[in-house]
N, C-alpha and C positions, 0 to 999 in steps of 0.2 A: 174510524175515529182516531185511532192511533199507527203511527210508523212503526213498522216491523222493526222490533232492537236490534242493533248489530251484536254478535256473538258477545265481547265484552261489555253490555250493558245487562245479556241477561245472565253471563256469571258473575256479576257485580250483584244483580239484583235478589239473586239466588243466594248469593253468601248472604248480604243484608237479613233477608227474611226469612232464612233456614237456616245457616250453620251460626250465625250469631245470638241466634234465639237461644241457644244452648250455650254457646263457648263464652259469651259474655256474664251470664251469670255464674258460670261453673270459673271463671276468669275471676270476679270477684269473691267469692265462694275463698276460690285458692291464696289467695291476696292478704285475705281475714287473716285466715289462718295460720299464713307464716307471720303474719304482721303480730299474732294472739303469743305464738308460740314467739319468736324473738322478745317478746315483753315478761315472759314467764323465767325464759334464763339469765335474762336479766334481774330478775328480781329474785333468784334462788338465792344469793345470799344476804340478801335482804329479809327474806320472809323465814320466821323459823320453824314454822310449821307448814311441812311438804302437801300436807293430804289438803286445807286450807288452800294454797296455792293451783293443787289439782283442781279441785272445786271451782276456782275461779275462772280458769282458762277456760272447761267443761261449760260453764254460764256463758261468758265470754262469744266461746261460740257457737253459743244455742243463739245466742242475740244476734251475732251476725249472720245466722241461715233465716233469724227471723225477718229483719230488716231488710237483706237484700231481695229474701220473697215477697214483702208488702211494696217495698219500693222498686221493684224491677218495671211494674208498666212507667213510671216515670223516666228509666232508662232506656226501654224495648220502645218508646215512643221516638226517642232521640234515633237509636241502633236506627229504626225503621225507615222509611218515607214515607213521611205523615204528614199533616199540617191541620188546621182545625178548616173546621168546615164552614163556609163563609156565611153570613145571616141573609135569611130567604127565606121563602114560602118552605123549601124542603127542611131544613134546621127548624125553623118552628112547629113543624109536626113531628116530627121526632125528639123533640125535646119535649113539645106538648105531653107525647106517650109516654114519658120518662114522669112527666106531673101525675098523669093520670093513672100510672101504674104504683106510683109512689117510690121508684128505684131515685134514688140516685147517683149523675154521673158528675164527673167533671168537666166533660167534654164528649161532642163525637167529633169523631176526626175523617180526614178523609187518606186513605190507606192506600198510597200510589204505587201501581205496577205495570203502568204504563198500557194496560189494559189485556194483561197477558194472566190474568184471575179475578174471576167473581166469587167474591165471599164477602163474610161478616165476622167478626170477633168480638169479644169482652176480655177487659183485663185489668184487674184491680179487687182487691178484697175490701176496701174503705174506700167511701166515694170520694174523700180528698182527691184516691188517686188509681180513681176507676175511670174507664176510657172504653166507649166503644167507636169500633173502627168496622168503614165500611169502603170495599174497594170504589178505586176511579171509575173503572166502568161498570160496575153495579149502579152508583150513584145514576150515571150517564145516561144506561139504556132500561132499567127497571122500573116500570111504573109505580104509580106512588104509594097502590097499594098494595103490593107486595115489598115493596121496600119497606115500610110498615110494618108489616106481616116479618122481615129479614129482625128487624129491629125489637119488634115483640118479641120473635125467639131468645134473641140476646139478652133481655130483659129476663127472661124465663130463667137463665141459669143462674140469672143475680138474685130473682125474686128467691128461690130455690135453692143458695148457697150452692151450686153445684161445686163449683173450685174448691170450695172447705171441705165436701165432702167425699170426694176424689182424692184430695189430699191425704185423708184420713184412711181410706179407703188403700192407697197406696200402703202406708205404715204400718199399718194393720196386717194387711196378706205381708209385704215382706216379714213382721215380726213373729206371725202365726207359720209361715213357711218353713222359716229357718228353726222353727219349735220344731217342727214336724222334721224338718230334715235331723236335727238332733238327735231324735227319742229311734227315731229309723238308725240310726248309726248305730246306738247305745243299744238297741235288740239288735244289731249286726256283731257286736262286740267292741265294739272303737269307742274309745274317749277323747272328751273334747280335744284335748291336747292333741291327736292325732292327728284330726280332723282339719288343723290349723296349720301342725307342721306338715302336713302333706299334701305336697302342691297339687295333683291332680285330682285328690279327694276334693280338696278346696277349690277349685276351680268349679266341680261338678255341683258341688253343693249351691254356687254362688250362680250357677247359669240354671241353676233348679229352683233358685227361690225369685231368683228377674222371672225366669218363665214364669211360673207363678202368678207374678204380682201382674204381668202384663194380660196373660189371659181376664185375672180378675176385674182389671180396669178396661178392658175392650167392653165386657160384658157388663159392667156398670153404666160408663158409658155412655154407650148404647142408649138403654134407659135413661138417660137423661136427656140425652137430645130427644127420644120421644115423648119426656114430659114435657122439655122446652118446645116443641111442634104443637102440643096440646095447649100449652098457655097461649100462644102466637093466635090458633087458633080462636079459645076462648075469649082471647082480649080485643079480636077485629066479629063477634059476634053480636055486638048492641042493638043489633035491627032485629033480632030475634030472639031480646027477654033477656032477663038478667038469671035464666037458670040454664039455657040449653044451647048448646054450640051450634050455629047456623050453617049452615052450606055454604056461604059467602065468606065467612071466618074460615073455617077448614079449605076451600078453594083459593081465597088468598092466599094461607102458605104453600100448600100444593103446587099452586102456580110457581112460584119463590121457587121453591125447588128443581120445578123442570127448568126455568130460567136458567140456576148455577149448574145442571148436569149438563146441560144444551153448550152453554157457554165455556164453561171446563172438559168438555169430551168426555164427560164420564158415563159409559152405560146407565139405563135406571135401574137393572138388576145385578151391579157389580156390587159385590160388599165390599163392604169399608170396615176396619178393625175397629175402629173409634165411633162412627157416626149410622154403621149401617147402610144397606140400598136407600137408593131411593125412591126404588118400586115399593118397599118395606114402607115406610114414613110417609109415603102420599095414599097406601092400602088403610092405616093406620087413621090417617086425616077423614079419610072417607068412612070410615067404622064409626065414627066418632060423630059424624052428624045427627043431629036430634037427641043425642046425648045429655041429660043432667050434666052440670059445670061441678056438681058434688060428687062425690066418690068416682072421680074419673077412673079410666083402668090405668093410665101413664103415671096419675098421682097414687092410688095403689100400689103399684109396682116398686116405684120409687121410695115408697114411705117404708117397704117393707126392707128392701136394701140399707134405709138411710138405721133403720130398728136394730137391723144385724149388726152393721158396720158400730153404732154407738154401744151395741152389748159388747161386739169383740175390744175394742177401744177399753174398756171398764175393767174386760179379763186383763189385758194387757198389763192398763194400768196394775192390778190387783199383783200381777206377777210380779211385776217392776217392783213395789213395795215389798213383796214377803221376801225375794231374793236381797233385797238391803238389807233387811233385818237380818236374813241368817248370815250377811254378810258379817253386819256390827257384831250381831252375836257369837261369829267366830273370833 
């Protein structure tokens, strides 16, 4: 279906949809912020209260880490090769699923790689400027009910706030981390002061709380792609009652699955930091038939994570506030 790329098509296309997914917004990121901070020295002798001025630039760019994360798939669409998906029999059942589920997008797109990857994605927090994207040859060679079955999962993470809660989840383990690496120093004997001017300390400290945060988010995750497998399947189960996951639901994604490992070269029993085997998730799918759509085990699992993460969130906050106080109060 497609011409083998010449060498400089697939590191063209490589950068596109791998190294700009990151340098592009960490590229705006960087941009704010000199742009925040030139505006703040310019206005020192203007403003005559210092702390005031702090305050503002700190807001400043809290708005800009916010806006450029809400508005990046409007970006990462451009960065990308994309283009929207043209109207047809396939476009109105995936958008139908999008009625029926009650998500909404702004578009699905279709995500060119000239057929060198089958996958699917979501991206956006507000459906202004949410977008799901699904590859060229996914579109191409997957039947319609597993493409379906692709697109319900995606749905899954939206229905599910998964992105918020990853998010959060993120902030959380690194802020709880670096607590922990703290009070570990301070029974070692070291004070912060130390800890900052000491480059090697600082170093370890800083690759101790990314560890951290990235085992925590493998292992979340995880879990969430297998509540999204579980919604996929619940949501292609209609011929079999509105309480219990049919074989037909769960074999649709199943199928979805061996499809993108067949087509990616990916063993079914290799893990994956993020997403899991795929022997894992189609073992999963199969567990799951004749199943109650109530108290599923994927939505269990998830809910008990989403529990944790919203109490540590609360501590955090709680910190955050009593350390201002004894700030003011010093």
């Amino acid at each position: 279906l497609y011409p083998i790329p010449t060498r400089w098509e697939f590191v063209h296309l490589n950068i596109r949809h791998q190294l700009l997914l990151t340098l592009v917004p960490l590229m705006l990121l960087g941009a704010w912020r000199e742009l925040v901070q030139y505006a703040a020295r310019a206005a020192e002798g203007r403003v005559g209260d210092p702390d005031a001025l702090l305050l503002a630039s700190e807001l400043l760019q809290l708005a800009g880490v916010l806006g450029v994360f809400v508005l990046a798939p409007l970006i990462m669409r451009l960065v990308w090769d994309t283009q929207r998906l043209a109207p047809g029999p396939i476009r109105d059942r995936l958008m139908g699923l999008c009625k029926t589920q009650r998500v909404r997008v702004r578009d699905v797109l279709v995500w060119r790689t000239h057929g060198t990857l089958m996958n699917g994605a979501v991206m956006g927090l507000l459906p202004r400027v949410r977008f799901v994207l699904l590859t060229d040859v996914m579109l191409d060679v997957m039947p319609m009910r597993e493409l379906e079955a692709v697109m319900a999962h995606e749905l899954g993470h939206v229905k599910h706030r998964h992105m918020l809660w990853l998010g959060l989840t993120m902030l959380v383990t690194i802020t709880f981390a670096a607590i922990g690496i703290g009070l570990l120093a301070h029974a070692a004997g070291l004070e912060p002061s130390e800890l900052s001017d000491n480059g090697p300390t600082e170093i370890v400290t800083t690759i101790g709380t990314l560890l951290a945060a990235l085992v925590v988010f493998g292992f979340v995750s995880r879990r969430f792609e297998w509540q999204a497998d579980a919604f996929a399947a619940k949501c292609l189960s209609g011929a079999a009652g509105p309480t219990v996951v049919s074989a037909e639901g769960a074999r649709a994604m199943s199928d979805a699955l061996e499809l993108v490992a067949r087509a990616n070269h990916i063993p079914r029993h290799a893990r994956s930091w993020r997403h899991g085997s795929i022997a894992v998730r189609q073992a999963k799918l199969e567990a799951a038939v004749g199943r109650s759509m109530r108290g599923f085990p994927a939505d269990r699992g998830a809910r008990i994570i989403k529990r944790l993460v919203g109490v540590s969130a609360v501590g955090m906050i709680a910190l955050g506030v009593m350390d201002a106080i004894g700030g003011f109060g010093g």
